[in-house]
N, C-alpha and C positions, 0 to 999 in steps of 0.2 A: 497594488501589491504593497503589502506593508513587509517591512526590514523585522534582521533579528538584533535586539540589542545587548552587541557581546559584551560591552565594558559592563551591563547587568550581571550576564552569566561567569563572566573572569567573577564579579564582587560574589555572588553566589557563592559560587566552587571553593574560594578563600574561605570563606565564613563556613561552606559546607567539610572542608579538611579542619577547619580548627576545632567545630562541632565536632567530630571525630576523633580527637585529640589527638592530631598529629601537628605537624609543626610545617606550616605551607612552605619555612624557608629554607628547609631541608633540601640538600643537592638534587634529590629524584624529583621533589615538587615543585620547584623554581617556576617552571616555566607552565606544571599543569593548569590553572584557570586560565593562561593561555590558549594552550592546545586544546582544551575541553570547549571551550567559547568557541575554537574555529570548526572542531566537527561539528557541536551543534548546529552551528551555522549551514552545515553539510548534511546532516543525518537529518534535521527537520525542516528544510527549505519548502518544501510541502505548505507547511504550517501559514508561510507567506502568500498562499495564492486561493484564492475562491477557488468551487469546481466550474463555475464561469468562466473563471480565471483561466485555469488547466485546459479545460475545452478548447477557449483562442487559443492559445499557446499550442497544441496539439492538433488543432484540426488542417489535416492534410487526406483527402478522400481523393477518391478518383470516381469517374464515373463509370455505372455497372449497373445498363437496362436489361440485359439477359439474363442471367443466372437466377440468382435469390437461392442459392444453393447455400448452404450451412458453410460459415465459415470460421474457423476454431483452431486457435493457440495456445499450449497449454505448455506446462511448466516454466510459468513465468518466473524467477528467483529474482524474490525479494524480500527484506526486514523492513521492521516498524517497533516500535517504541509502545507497547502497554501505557494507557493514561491515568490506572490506579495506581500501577507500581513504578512508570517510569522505567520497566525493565522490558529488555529486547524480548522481542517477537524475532525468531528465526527460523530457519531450515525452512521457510515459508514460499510456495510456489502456486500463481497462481492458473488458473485456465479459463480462458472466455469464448466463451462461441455468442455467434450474431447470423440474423437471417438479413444480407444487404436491403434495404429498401432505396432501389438506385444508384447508389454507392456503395466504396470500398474505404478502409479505412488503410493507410498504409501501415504496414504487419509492425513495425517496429515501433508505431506513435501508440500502440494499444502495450506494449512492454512499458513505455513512458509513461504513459495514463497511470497506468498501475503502479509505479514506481514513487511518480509524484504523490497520488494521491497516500500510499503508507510512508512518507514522509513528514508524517504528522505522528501527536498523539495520539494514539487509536485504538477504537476496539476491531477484532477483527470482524466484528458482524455489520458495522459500520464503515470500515473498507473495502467491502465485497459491493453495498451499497454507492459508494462514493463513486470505487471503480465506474460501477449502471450509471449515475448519473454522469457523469462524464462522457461516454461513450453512447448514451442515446442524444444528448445534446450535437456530439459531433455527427453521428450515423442518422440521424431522428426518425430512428425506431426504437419499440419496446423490447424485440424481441433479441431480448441479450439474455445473458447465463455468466453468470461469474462465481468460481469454483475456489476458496482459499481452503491450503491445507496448512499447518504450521505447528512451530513447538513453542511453546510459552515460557522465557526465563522464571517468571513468580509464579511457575507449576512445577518446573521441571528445578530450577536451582534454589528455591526457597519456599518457606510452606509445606507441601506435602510432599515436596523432590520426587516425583512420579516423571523417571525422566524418558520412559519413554513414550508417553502421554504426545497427541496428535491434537490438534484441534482443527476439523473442517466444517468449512460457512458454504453456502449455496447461496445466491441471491437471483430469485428466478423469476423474470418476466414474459411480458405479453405471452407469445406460443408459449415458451419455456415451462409458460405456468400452468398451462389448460392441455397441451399435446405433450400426453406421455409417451407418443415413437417417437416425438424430436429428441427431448427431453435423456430418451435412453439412449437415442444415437449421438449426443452427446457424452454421455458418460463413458459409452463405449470408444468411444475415438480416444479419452482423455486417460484410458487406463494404460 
């Protein structure tokens, strides 16, 4: 696990308000390269861990020889950070379904999974991705489905301002990919 280095991002932020011509030492911005260092710290904690990483950290299964019955969570709520613009990714929710192979995954480490992993800079076609590989490391099966829908700040607040612009990712394995009844009874559950 590597660290975020805030006394960087305090020097950043200084330099990035003076480039703006404002004046860092102004009453409201005293303490900003502060406060901006310590959400960082927060909003991209992500950033610090492999999906290796995440996996250890999250893998809590249970064991589950019967079923193999479709198992799906969907509106996960969470942000991420765009890695051209550095501008939020929101209104962002995810959904995963998995077909158990012996195990279960506990309901709440698959919100985590997804959480940590857009805790990074990211595309969202690359956190649909991250999500999968996380979660077939913990589960180790293919047969996952990861659903991201979201609004984009450098679509919707800058640029073309199209603010009510959606952007949805599919990332779709083993069955997911080849069996189009699972595939739709997924989507059906997810509406």
């Amino acid at each position: 696990m590597k660290e975020i280095d805030t006394a960087k991002v305090e020097q950043a932020v200084l330099m990035l308000l003076e480039a703006l011509g404002d004046d860092p030492n102004r009453e409201g911005l005293k303490d900003t390269p502060r406060r901006v260092a310590k959400m960082y710290k927060e909003v991209f904690e992500g950033m610090c861990y492999t999906n290796d990483e995440i996996a250890a950290k999250f893998n809590k299964c249970f064991e589950d020889t019967t079923t193999g019955d479709l198992v799906v969570v969907k509106d996960i709520d969470i942000f991420s950070y765009c890695e051209h613009h550095m501008a939020l990714m929101y209104d962002m929710k995810v959904s995963v379904g998995y077909i158990p192979n012996k195990k279960v995954i506990g309901l709440s480490k698959i919100a985590r999974i997804a959480d940590m992993c857009a805790k990074r800079l990211q595309l969202q076609e690359r956190l649909g991705t991250d999500i999968y590989e996380v979660l077939k490391k913990v589960l180790e099966t293919e047969d996952i489905i990861v659903v991201i829908e979201g609004c984009h700040s450098c679509m919707t607040a800058r640029g073309i301002k199209k603010v009510n612009s959606k952007t949805r990712t599919a990332c779709c394995k083993g069955r997911f990919m080849t069996n189009d009844a699972l595939r739709t009874e997924f989507y059906n559950l997810i509406k």
